[in-house]
KEPA-745296 format. One record per residue (C-alpha): residue in three letters; x, y, z; residue number from 1. Coordinates in nm, 4 decimals. Each point is the difference from the previous one (the first is absolute). Layout:
ALA,X,Y,Z,NUM
...
***
This chain:
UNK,2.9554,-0.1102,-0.2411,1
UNK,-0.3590,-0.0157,-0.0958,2
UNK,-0.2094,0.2924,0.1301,3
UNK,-0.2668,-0.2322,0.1424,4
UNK,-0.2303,0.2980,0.1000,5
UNK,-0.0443,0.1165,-0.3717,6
UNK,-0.0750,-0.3703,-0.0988,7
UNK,-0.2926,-0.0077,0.2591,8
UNK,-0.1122,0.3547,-0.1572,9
UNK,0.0049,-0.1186,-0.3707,10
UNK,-0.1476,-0.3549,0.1126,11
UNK,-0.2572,0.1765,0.2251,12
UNK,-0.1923,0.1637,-0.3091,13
UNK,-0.0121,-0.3391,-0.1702,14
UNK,-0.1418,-0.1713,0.2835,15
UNK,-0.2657,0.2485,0.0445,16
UNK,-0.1001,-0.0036,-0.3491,17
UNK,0.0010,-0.3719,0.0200,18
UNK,-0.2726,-0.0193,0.2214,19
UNK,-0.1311,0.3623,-0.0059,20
UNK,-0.1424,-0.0338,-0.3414,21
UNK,-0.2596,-0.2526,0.1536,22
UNK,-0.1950,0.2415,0.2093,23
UNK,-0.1993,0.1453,-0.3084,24
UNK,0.0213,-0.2253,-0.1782,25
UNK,-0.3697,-0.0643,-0.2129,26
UNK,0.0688,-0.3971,0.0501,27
UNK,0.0356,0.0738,0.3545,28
UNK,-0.3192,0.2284,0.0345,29
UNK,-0.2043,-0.2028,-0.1417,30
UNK,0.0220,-0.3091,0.1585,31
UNK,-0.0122,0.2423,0.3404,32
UNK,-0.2937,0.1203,-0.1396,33
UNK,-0.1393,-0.3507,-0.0232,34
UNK,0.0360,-0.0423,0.3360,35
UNK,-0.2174,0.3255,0.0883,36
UNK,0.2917,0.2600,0.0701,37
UNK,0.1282,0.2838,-0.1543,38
UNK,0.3656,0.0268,-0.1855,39
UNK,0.2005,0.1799,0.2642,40
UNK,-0.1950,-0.2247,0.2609,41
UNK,0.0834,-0.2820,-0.1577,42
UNK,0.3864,0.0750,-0.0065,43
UNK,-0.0010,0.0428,0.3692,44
UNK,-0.1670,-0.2744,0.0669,45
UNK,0.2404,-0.1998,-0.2181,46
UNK,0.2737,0.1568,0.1619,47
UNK,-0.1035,-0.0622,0.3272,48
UNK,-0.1192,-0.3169,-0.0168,49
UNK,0.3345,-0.1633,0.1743,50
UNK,-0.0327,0.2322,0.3028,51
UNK,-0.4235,0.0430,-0.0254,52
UNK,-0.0210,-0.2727,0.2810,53
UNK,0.1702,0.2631,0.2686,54
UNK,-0.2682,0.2331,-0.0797,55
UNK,-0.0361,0.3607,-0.1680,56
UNK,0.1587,0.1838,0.2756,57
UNK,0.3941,-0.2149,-0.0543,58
UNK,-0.0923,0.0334,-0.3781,59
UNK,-0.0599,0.4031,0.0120,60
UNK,0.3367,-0.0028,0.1603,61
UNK,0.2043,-0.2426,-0.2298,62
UNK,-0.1605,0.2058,-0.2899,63
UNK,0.1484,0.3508,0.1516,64
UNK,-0.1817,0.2440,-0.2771,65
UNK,-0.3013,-0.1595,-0.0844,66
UNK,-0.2884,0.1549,0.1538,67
UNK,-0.1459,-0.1945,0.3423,68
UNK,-0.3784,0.0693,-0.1936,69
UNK,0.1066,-0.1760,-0.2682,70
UNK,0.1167,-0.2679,0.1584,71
UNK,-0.2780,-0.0168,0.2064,72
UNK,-0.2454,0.0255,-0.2691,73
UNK,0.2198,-0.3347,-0.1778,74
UNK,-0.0577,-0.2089,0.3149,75
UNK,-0.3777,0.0805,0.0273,76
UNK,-0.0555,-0.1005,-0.3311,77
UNK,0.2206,-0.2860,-0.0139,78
UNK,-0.2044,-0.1589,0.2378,79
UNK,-0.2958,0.0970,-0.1363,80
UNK,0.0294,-0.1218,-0.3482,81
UNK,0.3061,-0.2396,-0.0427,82
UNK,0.3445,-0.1069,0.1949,83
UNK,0.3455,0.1273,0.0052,84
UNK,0.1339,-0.3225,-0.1652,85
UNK,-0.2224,0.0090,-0.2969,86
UNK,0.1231,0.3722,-0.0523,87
UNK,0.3717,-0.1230,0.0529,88
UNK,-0.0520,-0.2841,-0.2465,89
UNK,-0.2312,0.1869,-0.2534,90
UNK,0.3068,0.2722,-0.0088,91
UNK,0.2363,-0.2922,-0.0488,92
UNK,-0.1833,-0.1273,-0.3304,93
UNK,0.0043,0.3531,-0.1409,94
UNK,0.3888,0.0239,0.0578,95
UNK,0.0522,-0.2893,-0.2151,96
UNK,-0.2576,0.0739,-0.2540,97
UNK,0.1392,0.3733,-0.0114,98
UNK,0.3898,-0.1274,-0.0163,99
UNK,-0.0461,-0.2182,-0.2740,100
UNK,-0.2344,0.2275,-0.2271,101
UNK,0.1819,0.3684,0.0927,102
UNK,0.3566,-0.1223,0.0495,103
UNK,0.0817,-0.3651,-0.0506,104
UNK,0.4208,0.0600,-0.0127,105
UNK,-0.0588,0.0462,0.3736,106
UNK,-0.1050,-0.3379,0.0566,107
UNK,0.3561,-0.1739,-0.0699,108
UNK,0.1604,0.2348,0.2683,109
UNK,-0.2813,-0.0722,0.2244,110
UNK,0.0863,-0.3526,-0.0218,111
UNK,0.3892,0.0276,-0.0093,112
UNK,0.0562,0.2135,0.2675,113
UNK,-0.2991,-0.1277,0.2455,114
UNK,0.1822,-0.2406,0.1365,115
UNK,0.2972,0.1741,0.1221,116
UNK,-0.2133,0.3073,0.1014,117
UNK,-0.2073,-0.2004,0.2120,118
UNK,0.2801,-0.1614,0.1789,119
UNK,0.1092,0.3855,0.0957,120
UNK,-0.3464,0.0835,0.1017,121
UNK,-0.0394,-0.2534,0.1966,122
UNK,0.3375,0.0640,0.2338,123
UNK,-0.0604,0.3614,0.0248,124
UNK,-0.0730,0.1366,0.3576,125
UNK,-0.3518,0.0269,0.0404,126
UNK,0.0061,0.1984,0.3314,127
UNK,-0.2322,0.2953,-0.0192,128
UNK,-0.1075,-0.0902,-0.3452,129
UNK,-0.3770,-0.0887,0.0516,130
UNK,-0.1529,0.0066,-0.3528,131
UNK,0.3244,-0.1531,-0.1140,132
UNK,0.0137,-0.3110,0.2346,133
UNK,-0.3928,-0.0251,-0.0462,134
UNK,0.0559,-0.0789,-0.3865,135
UNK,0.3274,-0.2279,0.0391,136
UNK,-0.2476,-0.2403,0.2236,137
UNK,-0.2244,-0.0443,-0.3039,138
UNK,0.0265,-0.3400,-0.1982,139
UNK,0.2647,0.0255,-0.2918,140
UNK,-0.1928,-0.0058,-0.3252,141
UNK,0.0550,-0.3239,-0.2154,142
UNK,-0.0360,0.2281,-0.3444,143
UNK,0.4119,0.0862,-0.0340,144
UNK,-0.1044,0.3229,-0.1161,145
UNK,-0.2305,0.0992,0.2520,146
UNK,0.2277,-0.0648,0.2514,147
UNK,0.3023,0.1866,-0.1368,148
UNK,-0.2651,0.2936,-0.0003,149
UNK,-0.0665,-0.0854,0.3619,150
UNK,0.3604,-0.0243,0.0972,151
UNK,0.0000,0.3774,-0.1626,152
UNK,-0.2938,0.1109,0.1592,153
UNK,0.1475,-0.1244,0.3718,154
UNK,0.2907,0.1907,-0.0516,155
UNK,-0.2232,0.2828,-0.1071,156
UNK,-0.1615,-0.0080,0.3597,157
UNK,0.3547,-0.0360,0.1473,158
UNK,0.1064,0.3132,-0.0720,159
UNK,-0.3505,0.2003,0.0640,160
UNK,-0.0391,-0.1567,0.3050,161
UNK,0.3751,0.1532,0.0553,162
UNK,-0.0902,0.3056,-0.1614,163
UNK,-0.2684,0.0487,0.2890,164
UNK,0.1971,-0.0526,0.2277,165
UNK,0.2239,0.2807,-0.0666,166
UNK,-0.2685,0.2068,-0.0257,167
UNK,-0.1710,-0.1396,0.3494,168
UNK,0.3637,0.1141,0.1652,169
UNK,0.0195,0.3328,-0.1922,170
UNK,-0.3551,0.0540,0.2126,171
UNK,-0.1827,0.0618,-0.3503,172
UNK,-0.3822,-0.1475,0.0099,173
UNK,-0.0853,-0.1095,-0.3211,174
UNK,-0.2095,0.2608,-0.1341,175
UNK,0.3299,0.2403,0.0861,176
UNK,0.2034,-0.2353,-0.1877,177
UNK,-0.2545,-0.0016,-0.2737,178
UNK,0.0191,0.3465,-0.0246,179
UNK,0.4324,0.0084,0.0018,180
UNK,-0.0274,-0.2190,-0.2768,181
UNK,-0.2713,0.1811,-0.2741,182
UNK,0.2587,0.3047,0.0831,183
UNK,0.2985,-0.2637,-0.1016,184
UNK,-0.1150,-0.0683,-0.2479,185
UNK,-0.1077,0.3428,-0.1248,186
UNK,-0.4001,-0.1469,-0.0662,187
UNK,-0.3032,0.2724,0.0364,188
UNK,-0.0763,0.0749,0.3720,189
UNK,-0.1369,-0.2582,0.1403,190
UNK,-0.0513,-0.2126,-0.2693,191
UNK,0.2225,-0.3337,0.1554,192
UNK,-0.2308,0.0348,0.2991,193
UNK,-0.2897,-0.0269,-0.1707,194
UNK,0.0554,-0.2154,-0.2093,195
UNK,0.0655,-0.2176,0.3169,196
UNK,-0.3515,0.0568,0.1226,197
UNK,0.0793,0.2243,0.2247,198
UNK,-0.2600,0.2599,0.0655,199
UNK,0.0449,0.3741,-0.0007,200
UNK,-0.0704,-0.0204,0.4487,201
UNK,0.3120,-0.2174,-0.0048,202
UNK,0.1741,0.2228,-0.2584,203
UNK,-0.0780,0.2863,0.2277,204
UNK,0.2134,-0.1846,0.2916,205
UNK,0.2438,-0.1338,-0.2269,206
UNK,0.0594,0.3967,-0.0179,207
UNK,-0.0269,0.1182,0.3698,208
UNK,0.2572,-0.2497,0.1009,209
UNK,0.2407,0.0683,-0.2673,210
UNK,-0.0453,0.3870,0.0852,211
UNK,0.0443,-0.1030,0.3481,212
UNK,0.3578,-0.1873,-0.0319,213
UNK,0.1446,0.2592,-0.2202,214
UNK,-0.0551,-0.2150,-0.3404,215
UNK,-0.2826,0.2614,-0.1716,216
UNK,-0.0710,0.3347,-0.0091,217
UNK,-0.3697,0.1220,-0.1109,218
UNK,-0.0897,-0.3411,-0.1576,219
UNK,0.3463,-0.0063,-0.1672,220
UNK,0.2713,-0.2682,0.0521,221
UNK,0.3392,0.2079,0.0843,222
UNK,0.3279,-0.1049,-0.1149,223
UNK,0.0844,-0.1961,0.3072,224
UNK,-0.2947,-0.2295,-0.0300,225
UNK,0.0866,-0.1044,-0.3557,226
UNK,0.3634,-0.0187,0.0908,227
UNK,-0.1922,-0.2612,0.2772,228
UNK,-0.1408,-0.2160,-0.2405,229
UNK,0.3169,-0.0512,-0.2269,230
UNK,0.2169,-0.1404,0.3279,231
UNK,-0.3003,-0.1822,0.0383,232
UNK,0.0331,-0.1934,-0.3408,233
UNK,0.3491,0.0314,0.0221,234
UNK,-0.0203,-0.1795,0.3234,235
UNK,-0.2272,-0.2259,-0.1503,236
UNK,0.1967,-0.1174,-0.2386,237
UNK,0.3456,-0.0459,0.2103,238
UNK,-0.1985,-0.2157,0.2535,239
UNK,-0.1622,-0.2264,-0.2872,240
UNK,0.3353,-0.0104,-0.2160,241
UNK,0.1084,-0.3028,0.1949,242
UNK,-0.2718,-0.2154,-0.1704,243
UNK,0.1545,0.0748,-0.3336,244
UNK,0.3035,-0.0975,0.1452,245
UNK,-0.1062,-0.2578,0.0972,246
UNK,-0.1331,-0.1013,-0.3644,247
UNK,0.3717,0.0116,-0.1079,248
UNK,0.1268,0.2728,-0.2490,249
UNK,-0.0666,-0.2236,-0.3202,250
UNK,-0.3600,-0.0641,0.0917,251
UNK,-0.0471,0.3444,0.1009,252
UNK,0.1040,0.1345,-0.3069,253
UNK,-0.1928,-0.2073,-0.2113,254
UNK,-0.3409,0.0558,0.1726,255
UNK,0.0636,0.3488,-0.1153,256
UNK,0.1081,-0.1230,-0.3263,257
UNK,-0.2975,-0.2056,-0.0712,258
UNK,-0.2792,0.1759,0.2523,259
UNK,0.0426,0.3443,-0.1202,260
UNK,-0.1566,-0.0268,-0.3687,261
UNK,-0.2739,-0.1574,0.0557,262
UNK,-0.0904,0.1746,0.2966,263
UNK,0.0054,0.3066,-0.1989,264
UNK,-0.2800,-0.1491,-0.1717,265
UNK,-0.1713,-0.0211,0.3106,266
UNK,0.0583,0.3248,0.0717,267
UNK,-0.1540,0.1201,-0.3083,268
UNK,-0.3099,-0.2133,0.1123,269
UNK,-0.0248,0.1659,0.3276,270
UNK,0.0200,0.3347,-0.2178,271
UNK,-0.3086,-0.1271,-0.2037,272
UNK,-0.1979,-0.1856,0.2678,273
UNK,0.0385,0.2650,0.2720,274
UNK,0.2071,0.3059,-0.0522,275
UNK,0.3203,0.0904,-0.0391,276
UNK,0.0910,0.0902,0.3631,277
UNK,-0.1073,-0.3126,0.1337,278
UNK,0.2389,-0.2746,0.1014,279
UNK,0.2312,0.3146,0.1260,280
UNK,0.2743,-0.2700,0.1146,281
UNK,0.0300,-0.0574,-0.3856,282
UNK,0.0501,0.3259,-0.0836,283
UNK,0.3465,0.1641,-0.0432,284
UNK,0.0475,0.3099,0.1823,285
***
């Protein structure tokens, strides 16, 4: 029988990378910067744009680790110097100008496997999944390539939006989670955190409420709060297998097949454009 958990895992890191790559991306942050805002400001307002309408308040908790200041700062001066569409649509034009000049053999599985993807994503259960449901109700891109990358990137926000809610019943806040994670994944202290926009007050209480449910001792993640995070990605993963599943074992298989080298490509990108700890999801432990 086919272990559908370890397909979502292997999928998982393509998916990331499929979209990840995107968020530094120079094409990306500088047509943000055209429209007056900053890189990392720019990718949240990109992100966001779907769910910007509810306000920075449902989007600071859809986005889980992202610091509320941040946000907050993206919604000021979205409204000060452009709109959340043009920011969705200027990232959209850099995703296909970026595909096609860094790795154009992803454009054929894009197109191939859109179709069926989409018609997965769009009968998954969208009950507590916000920022997922939120980009579903956008308009299907007429570009077949754009919108196999959007099929990806809804399944993408599928499984965070599950992700956070795992975390949300584990009683984590995000900047604990945060924290779980950069030990996880063995970064520098506190270096996921930050690079999240979190500041070093909201560190601090990241901290004291670890400390205070057994998780840390003396600004140091024990082995029980690492152990945490893995059932949460283990978790994770059996709750979002069914979508694979649901793909159908041939299809499954050949998104890794035909995902996985160029999206090491885009990996490498990341590891140019940003560092080579971002796009953690990509990374293999």
């Amino acid at each position: 029988m086919t272990d559908w958990n370890a397909v979502c895992a292997r999928n998982s890191r393509s998916v990331q990378t499929t979209i990840g790559w995107i968020f530094w991306d120079p094409g990306a942050i500088r047509r943000y910067e055209e429209l007056g805002l900053p890189g990392p400001i720019g990718y949240i307002a990109a992100r966001s744009a779907p769910l910007a309408p509810a306000g920075a308040a449902a989007v600071t908790a859809a986005f889980g680790s992202i610091s509320p200041g941040a946000i907050a700062v993206t919604f000021a001066l979205v409204a000060e110097r452009t709109t959340f569409e043009a920011v969705r649509r200027a990232r959209d034009e850099a995703v296909l100008e970026g595909l096609h000049q860094y790795t154009p053999e992803i454009l054929d599985p894009l197109v191939e496997i859109g179709p069926p993807l989409w018609e997965v994503v769009e009968a998954l259960p969208a009950v507590g999944r916000t920022l997922f449901a939120a980009h579903l109700d956008l308009p299907r891109p007429t570009d077949p390539v754009l919108a196999g990358w959007h099929a990806v990137n809804c399944l993408r926000e599928w499984r965070g939006d599950t992700h956070w809610a795992l975390v949300a019943a584990s009683g984590l806040s995000g900047i604990a989670a945060s924290i779980l994670h950069n030990a996880w994944l063995g970064y520098a202290d506190g270096w996921l955190p930050t690079s999240r926009g979190s500041s070093p007050v909201e560190i601090d209480q990241g901290w004291e409420e670890l400390e205070r449910i057994g998780l840390a001792v003396d600004r140091q993640v024990t082995p029980e709060g690492v152990a945490l995070r893995q059932r949460l990605e283990e978790e994770t993963d059996r709750l979002c297998a069914p979508a694979w599943a649901a793909l159908g074992e041939p299809l499954a298989h050949r998104f890794a097949e035909r995902f996985e080298p160029p999206c090491e490509v885009l990996l490498a990108r990341v590891d140019e454009t940003a560092g080579p700890n971002y796009q953690p999801a990509s990374r293999i432990r």
